[in-house]
C-alpha positions in Angstrom: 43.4 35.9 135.9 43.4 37.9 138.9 44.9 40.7 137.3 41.9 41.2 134.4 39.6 42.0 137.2 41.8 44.6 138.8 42.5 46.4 135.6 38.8 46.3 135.2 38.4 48.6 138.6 41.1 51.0 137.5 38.3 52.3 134.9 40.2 51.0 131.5 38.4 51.0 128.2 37.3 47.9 126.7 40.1 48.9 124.2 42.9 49.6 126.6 42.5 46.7 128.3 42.5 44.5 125.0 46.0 46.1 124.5 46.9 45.1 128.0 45.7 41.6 127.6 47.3 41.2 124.1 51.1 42.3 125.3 50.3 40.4 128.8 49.9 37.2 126.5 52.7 37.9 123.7 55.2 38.9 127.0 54.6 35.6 128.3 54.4 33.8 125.5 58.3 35.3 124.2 59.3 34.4 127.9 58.6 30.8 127.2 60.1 30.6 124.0 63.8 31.7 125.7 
């Protein structure tokens, strides 16, 4: 959870970082599945 409050200093959008959040999830999500 570290990582959402470092994004958050780089200056993303609220929208950007719901992007980054939403392929952070579904990467880790299809790594578990393999």
């Amino acid at each position: 959870m570290e990582k959402h409050s470092a994004t958050s200093k780089v200056g993303l959008t609220p929208q950007q970082e719901a992007m980054l959040a939403k392929w952070s999830y579904v990467y880790r999500f299809s790594s578990l599945l393999v």
